[in-house]
Structures are given as structure tokens and as C-alpha cells.
C-alpha positions as CSV (number, residue, x, y, z in Angstrom):
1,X,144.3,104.1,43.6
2,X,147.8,104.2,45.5
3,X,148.5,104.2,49.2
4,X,150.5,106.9,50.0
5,X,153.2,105.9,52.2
6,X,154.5,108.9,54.6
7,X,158.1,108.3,57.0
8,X,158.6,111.0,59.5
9,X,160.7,111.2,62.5
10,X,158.9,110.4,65.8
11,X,159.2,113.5,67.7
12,X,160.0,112.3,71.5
13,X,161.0,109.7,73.4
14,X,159.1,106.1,72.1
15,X,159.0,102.9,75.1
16,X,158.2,99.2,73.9
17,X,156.9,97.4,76.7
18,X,156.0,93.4,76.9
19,X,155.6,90.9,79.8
20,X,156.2,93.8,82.2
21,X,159.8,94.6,80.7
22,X,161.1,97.6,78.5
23,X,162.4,96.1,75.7
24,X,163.5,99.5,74.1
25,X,163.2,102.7,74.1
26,X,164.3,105.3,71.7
27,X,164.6,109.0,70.4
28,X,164.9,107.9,66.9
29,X,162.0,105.7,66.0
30,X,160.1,106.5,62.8
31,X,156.9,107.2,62.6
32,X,155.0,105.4,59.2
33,X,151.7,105.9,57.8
34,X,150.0,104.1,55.2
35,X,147.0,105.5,53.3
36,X,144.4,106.0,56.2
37,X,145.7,103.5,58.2
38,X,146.9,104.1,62.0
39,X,150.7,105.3,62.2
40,X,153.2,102.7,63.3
41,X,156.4,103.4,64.9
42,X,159.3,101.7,64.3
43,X,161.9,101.2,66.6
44,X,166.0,101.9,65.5
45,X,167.2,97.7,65.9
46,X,170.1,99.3,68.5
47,X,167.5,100.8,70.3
48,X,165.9,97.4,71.2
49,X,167.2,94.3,73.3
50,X,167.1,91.9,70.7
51,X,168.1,89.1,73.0
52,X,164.2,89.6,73.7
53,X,163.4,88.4,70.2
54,X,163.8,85.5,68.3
55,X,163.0,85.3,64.8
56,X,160.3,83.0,63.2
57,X,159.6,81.3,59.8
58,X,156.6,83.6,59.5
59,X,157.0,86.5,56.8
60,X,154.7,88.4,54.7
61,X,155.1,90.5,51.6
62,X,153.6,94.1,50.9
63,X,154.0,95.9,47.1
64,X,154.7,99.1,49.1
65,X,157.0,98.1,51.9
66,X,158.9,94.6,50.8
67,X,159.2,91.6,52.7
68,X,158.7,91.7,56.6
69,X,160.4,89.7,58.5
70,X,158.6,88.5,62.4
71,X,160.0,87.6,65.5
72,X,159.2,86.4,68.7
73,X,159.1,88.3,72.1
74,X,160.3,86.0,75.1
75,X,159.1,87.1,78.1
76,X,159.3,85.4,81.7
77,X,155.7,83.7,81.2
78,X,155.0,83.7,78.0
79,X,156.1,83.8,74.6
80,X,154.1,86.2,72.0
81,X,154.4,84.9,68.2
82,X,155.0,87.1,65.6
83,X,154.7,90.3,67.8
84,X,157.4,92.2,66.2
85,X,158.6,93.0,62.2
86,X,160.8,94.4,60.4
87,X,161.7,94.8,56.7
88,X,165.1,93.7,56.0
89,X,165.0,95.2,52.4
90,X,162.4,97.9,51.9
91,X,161.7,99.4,48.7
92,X,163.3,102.6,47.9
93,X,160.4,104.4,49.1
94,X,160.4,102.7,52.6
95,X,164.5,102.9,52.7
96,X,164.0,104.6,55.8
97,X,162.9,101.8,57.8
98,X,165.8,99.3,57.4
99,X,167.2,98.4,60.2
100,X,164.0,99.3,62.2
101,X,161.3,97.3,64.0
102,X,157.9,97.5,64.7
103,X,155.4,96.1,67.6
104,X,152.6,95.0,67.4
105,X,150.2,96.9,69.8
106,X,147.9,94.3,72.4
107,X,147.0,93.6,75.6
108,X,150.4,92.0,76.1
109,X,152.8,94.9,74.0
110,X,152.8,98.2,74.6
111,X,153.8,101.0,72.0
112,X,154.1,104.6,73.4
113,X,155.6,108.0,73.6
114,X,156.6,108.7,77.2
């Protein structure tokens, strides 16, 4: 059976929080959900300080979405590892997320419509 892969505009205003600071925050994010999977929110890259995120070796590969690519968020105490993605290349049916990046939600990150 296929996952069914469903991009829709995020209606509102999306915040990215970690280590106490916004890291971006955003009219346009993207709202994706896979199969019956939680939605994920991704983030226009202008919308976010990248200075916050460095990039790591870590990648993974999904048939549906491409290759993500992780980075890094740097905060003031503490830096959280492959917290953040994005996929550089999607498939044609994921086009919509280029240039868009995703958090990982945790006790440290915070994803949420404000």
C-alpha cells in the first residue's frame, strides 16, 4: 500500500523556538502529512535564522520525500544534533517543500502556531 503524502499551506502564524530563542517564525510554512502520521510544518529557509544552524554529516533517505539533509541548532548552552531537516531535492511530489525546514518537536524545540 502507498503513503499518501498531502502539502497544504499552514494557515497562521508558525514560531520555532529552542534554547529560549525564536529562531523563526513565519506565515508561509507548509504544513505535510504523511499517511497517518502527525503533520509536520515546515518552515520557508528565509523565515529562519540560519546562523542558528549548522549543518551535519547526518542524512537520511525516504522513497517519498528524497534525501533530508540535518543540521544543528546552537543555542547559548547547548547544542541539539540533528534537530532540524530539510530536503534539498524533493521528489516532484514533495516539490513544495524545497527550500523549507522542519524541527524536530522535544523538550528543548518547540513547533507552534501562535
Amino acid at each position: 500500500m502507498t503513503t499518501k503524502i498531502t502539502i497544504r499551506t499552514a494557515e497562521g502564524t508558525w514560531t520555532v523556538r529552542a534554547g529560549g530563542a525564536v529562531l523563526g517564525e513565519s506565515q508561509h510554512a507548509l504544513e505535510l502529512t504523511e499517511g497517518d502520521k502527525a503533520p509536520v510544518i515546515y518552515f520557508p529557509r528565509e523565515d529562519i535564522a540560519m546562523a542558528f544552524l549548522d549543518t551535519t554529516e547526518h542524512s537520511t533517505q525516504c522513497p517519498l520525500k528524497g534525501e533530508a539533509r540535518y543540521y544543528s541548532i546552537v543555542t547559548k548552552s547547548q547544542v541539539l544534533d540533528n534537530a532540524a531537516w530539510s530536503y534539498e531535492s524533493p521528489t516532484t511530489a514533495t516539490a513544495r517543500i524545497k527550500d523549507h525546514l522542519a524541527f524536530r518537536n522535544s523538550d528543548t524545540v518547540t513547533v507552534e502556531r501562535v
